[in-house]
Z-matrix of the N, CA and C atoms (Angstrom, degrees):
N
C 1 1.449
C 2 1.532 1 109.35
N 3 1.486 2 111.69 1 139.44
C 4 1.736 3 110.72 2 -157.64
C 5 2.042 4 81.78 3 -92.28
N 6 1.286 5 97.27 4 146.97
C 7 1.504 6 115.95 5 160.00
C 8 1.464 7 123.04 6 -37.48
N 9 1.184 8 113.36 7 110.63
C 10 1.884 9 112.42 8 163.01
C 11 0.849 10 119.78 9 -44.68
N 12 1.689 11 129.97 10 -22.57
C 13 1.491 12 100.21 11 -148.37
C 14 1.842 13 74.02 12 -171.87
N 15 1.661 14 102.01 13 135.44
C 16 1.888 15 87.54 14 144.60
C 17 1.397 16 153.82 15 -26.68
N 18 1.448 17 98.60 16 -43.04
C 19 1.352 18 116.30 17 -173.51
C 20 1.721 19 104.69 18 -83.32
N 21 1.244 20 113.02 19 -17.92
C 22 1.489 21 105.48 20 166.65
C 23 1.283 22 107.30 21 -100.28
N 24 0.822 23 127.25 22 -12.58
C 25 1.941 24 126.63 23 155.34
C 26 1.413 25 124.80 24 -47.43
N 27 1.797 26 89.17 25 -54.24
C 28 1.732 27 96.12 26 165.66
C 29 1.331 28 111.68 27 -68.90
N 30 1.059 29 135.41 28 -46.90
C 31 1.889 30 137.16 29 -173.86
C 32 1.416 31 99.88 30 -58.39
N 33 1.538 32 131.95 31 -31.59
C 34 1.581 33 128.03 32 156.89
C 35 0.853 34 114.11 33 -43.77
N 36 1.385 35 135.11 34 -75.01
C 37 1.688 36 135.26 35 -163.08
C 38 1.401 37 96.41 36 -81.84
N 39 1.022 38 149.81 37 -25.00
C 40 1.536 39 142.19 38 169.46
C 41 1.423 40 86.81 39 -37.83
N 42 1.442 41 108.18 40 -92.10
C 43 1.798 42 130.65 41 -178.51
C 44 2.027 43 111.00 42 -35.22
N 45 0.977 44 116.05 43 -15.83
C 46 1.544 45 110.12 44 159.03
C 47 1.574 46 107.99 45 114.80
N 48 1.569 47 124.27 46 14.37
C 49 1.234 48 168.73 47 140.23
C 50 1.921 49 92.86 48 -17.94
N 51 1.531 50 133.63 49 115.66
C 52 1.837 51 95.75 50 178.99
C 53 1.683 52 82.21 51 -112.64
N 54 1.715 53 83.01 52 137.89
C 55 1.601 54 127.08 53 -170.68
C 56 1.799 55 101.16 54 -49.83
N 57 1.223 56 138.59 55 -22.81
C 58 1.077 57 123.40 56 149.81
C 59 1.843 58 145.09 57 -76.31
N 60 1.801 59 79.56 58 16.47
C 61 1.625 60 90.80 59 177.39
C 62 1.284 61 95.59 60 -116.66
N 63 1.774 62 116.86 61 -52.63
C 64 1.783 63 114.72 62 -170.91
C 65 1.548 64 110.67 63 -41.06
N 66 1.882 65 100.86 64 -57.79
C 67 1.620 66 97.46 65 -171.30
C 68 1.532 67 137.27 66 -79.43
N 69 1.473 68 93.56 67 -8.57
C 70 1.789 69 85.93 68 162.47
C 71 1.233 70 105.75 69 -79.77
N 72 1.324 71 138.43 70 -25.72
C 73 1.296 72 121.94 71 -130.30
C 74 2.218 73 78.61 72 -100.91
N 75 1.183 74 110.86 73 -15.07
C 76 1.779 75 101.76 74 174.39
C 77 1.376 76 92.80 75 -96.70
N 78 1.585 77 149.10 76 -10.95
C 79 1.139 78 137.74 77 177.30
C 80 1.623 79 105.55 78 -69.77
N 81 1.710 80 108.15 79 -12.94
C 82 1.238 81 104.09 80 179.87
C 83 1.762 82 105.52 81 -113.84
N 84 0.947 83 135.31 82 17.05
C 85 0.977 84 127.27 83 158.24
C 86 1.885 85 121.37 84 -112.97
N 87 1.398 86 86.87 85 -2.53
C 88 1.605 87 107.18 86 159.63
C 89 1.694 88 110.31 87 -70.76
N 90 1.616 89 114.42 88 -71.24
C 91 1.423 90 103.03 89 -171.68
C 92 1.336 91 110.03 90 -81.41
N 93 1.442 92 134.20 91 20.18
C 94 1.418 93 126.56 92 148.45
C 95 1.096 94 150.37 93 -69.09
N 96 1.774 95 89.50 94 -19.93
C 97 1.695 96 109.26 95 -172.49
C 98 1.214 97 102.56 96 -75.80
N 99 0.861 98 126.84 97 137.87
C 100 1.693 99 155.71 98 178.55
C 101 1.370 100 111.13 99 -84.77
N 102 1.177 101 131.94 100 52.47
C 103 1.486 102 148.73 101 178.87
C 104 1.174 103 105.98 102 139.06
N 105 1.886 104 89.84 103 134.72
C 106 1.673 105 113.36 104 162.53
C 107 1.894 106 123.48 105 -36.89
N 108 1.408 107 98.12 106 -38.95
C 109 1.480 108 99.36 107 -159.45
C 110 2.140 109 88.43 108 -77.93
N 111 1.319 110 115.78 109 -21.29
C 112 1.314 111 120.92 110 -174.93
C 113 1.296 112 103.50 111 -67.08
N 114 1.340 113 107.32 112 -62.43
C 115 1.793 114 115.43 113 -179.72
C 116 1.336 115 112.66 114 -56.93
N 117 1.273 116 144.31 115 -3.90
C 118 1.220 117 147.47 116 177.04
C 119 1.562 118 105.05 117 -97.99
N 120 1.354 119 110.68 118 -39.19
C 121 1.478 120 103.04 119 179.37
C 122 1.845 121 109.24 120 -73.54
N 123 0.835 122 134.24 121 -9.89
C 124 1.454 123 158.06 122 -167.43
C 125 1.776 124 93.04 123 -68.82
N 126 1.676 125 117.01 124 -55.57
C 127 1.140 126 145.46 125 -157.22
C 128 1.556 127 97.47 126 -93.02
N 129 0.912 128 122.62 127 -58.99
C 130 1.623 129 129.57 128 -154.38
C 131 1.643 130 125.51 129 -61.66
N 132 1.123 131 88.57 130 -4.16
C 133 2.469 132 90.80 131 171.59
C 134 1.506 133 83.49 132 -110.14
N 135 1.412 134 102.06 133 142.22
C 136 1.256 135 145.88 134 170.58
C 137 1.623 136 95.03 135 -51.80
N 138 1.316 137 123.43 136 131.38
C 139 1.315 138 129.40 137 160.85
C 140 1.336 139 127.78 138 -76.41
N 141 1.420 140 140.74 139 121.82
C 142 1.645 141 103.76 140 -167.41
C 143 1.405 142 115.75 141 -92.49
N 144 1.456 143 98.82 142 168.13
C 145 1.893 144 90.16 143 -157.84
C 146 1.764 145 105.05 144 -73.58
N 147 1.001 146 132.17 145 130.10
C 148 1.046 147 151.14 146 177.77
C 149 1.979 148 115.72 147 -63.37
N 150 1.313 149 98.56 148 -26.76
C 151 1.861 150 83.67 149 172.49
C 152 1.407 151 90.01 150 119.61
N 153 2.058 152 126.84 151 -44.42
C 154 0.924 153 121.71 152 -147.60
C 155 1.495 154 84.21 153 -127.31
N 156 1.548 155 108.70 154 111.94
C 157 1.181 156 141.91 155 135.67
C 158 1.518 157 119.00 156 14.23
N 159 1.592 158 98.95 157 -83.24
C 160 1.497 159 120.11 158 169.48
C 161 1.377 160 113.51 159 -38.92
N 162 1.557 161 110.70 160 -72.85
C 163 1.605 162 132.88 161 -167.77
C 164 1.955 163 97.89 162 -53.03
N 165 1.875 164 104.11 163 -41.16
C 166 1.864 165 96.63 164 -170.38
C 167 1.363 166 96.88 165 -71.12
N 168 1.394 167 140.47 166 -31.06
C 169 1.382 168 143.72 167 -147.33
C 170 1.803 169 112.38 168 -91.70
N 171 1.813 170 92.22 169 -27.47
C 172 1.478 171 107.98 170 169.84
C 173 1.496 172 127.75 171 -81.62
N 174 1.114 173 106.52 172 -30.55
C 175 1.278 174 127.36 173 176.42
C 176 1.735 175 98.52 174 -65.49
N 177 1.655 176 134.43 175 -62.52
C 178 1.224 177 119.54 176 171.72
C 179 0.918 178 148.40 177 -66.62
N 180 1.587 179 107.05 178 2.89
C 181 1.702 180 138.64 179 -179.50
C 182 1.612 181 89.70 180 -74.82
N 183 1.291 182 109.44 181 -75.46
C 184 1.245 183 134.56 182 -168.33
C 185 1.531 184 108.79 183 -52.03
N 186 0.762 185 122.52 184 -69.69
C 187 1.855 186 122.89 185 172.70
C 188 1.618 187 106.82 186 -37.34
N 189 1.693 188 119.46 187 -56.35
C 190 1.362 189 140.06 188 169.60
C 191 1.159 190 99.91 189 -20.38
N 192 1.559 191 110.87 190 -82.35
C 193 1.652 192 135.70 191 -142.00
C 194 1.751 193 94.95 192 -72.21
N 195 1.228 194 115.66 193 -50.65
C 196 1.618 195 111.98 194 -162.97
C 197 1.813 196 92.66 195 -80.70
N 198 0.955 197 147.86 196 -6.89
C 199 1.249 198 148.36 197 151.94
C 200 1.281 199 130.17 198 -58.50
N 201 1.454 200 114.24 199 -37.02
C 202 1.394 201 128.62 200 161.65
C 203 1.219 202 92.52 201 -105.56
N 204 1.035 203 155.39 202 -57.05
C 205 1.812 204 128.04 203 -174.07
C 206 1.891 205 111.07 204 -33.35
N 207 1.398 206 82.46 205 -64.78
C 208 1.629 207 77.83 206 171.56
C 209 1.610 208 141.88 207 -101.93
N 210 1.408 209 99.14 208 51.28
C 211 1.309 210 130.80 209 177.60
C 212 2.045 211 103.14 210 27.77
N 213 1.575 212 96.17 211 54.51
C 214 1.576 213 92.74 212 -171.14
C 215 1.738 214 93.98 213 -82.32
N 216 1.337 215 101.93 214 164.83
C 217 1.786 216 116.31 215 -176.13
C 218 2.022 217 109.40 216 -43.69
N 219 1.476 218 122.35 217 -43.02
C 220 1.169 219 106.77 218 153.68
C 221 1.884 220 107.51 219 -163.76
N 222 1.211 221 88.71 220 -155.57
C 223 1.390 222 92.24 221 -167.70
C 224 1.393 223 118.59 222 -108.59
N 225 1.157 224 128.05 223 123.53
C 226 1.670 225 122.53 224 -144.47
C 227 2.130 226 81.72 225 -57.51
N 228 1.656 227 101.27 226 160.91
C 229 1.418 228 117.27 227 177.13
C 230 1.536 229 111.18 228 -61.69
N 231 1.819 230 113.41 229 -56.86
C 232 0.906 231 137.78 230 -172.51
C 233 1.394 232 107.44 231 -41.51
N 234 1.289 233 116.23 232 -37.29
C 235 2.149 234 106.95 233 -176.87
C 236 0.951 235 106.74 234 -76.83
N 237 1.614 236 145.07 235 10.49
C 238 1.265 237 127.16 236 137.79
C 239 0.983 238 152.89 237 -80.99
N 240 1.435 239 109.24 238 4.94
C 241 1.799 240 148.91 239 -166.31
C 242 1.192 241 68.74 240 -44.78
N 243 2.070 242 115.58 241 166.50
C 244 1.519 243 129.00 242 127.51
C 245 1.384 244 124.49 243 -40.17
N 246 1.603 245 95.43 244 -55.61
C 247 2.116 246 97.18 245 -170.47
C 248 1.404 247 106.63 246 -58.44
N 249 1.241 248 136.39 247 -1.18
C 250 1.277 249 140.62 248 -161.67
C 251 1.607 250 109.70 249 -96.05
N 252 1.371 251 111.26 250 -11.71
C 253 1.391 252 121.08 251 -168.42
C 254 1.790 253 92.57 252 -124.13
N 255 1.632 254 101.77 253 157.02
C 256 1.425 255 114.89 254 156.41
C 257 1.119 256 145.57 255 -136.31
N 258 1.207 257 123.22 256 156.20
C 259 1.768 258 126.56 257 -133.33
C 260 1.899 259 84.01 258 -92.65
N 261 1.169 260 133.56 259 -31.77
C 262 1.067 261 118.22 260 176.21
C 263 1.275 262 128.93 261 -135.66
N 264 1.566 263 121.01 262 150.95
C 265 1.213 264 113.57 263 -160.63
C 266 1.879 265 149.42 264 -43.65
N 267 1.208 266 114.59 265 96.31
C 268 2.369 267 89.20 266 -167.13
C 269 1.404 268 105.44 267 -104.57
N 270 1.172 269 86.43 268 117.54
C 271 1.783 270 77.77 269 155.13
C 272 1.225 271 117.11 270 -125.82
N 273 1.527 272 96.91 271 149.64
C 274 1.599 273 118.98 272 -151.84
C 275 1.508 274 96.88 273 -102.88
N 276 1.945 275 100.79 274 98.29
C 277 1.059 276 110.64 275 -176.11
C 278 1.431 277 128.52 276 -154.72
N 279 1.568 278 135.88 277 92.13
C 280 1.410 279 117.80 278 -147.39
C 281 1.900 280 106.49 279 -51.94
N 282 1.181 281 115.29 280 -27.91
C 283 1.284 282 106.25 281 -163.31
C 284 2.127 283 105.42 282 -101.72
N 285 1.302 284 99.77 283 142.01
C 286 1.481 285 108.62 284 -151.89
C 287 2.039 286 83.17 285 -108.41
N 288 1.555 287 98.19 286 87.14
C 289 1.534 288 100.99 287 -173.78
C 290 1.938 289 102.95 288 -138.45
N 291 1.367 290 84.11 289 139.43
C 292 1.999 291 78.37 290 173.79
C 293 1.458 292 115.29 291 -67.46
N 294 1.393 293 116.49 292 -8.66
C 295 1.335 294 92.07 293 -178.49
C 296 1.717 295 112.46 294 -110.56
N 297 1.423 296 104.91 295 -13.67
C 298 1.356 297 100.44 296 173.76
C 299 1.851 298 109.60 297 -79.93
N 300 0.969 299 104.23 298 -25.54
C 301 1.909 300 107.37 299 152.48
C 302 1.286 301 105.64 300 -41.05
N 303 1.417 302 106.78 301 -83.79
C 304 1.573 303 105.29 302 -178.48
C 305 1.460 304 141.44 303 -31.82
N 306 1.644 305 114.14 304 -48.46
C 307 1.170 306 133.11 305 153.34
C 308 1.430 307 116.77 306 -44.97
N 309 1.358 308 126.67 307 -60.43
C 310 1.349 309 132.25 308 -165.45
C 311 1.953 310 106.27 309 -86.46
N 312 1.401 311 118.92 310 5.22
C 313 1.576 312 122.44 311 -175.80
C 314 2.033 313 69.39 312 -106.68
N 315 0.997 314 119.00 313 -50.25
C 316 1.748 315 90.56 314 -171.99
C 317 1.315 316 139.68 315 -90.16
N 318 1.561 317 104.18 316 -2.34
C 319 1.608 318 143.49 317 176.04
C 320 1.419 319 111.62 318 -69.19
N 321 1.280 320 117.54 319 -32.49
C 322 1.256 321 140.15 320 -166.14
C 323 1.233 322 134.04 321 -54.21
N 324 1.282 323 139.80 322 96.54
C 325 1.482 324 118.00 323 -160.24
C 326 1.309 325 122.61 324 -84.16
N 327 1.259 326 119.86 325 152.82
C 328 1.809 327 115.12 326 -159.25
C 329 1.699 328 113.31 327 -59.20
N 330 1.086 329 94.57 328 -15.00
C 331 1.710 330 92.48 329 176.82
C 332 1.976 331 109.87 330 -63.65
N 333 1.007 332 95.77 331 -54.83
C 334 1.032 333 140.27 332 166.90
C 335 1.886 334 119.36 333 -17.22
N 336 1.480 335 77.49 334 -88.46
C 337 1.746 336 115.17 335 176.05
C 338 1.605 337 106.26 336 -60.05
N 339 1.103 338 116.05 337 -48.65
C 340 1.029 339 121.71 338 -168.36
C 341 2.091 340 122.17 339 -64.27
N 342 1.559 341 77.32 340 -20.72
C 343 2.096 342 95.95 341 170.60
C 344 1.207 343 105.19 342 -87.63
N 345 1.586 344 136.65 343 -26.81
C 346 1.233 345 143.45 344 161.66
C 347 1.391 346 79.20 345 113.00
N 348 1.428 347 129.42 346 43.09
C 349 0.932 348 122.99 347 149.74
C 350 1.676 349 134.66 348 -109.31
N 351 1.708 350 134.38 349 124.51
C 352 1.033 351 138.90 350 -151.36
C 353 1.603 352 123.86 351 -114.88
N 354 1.244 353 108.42 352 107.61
C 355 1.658 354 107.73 353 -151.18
C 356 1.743 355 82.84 354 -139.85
N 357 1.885 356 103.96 355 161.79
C 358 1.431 357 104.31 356 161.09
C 359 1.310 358 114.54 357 -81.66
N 360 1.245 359 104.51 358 174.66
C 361 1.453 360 136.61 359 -156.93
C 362 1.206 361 113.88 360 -34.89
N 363 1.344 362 105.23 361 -60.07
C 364 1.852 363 123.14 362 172.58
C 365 1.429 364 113.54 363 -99.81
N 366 1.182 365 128.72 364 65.83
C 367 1.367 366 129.57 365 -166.02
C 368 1.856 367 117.27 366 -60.77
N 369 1.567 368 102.94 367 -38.50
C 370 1.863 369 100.83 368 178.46
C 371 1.370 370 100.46 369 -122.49
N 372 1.660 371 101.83 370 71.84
C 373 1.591 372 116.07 371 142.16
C 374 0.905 373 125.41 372 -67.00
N 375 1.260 374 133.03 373 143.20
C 376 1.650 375 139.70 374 153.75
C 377 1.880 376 122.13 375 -135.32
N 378 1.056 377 103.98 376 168.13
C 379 1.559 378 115.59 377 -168.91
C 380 1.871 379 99.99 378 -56.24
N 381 1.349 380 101.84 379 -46.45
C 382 1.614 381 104.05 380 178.72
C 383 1.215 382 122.09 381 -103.45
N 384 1.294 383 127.54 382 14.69
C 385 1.700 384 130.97 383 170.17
C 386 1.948 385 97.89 384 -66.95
N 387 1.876 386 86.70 385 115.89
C 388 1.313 387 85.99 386 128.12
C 389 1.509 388 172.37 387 -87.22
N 390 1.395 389 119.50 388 148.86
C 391 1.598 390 100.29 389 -163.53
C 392 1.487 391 108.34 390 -59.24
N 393 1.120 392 111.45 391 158.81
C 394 1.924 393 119.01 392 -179.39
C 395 1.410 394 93.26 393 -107.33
């Protein structure tokens, strides 16, 4: 059963859940909901911080970005926490190259960039996202 909500996405991989199964599988019960005010509730409980930096800092990227992607009514409070951001640079990239750094520090979308976090362009694609 796919996750209600982010915040039980994160309580998956907290619990030993691996983070490339919890979060697509709510990236897809995100662009399913059939109303804005739905997709916002998807976003809106606080995630709890997980220990790992990365995972708390990703989680407010992600809530951020699909909030303004899809121009929902607002942006949960919680993605502006501190723990939500990071003090040093990641980019999310199997290959450890200066130029795919480079690419992905300018690829980056401000939700994103702004945690010092570095991803391509469209970072939570999926097969059934609709366009906003």
């Amino acid at each position: 059963m796919r996750p209600a909500t982010l915040a039980e996405a994160i309580e998956r991989v907290i619990a030993g859940e691996p983070q490339d199964m919890a979060l697509p599988e709510f990236l897809d019960t995100f662009y399913l909901a059939p109303t804005a005010e739905e997709q916002l509730a998807t976003l809106a409980d606080r995630p709890p911080n997980s220990g790992d930096t990365k995972l708390d800092a990703l989680a407010g990227a992600i809530a951020e970005y699909l909030a303004r992607q899809y121009v929902l009514p607002q942006v949960p409070a919680w993605t502006f926490e501190p723990e939500r951001y990071l003090d040093r640079a990641w980019h999310v990239s199997q290959l450890d190259d200066p130029a795919m750094r480079e690419y992905l520090t300018f690829a980056s979308p401000a939700e994103f960039r702004s945690r010092n976090i570095f991803t391509e362009e469209r970072p939570l694609r999926r097969a059934r996202a609709k366009v906003a």
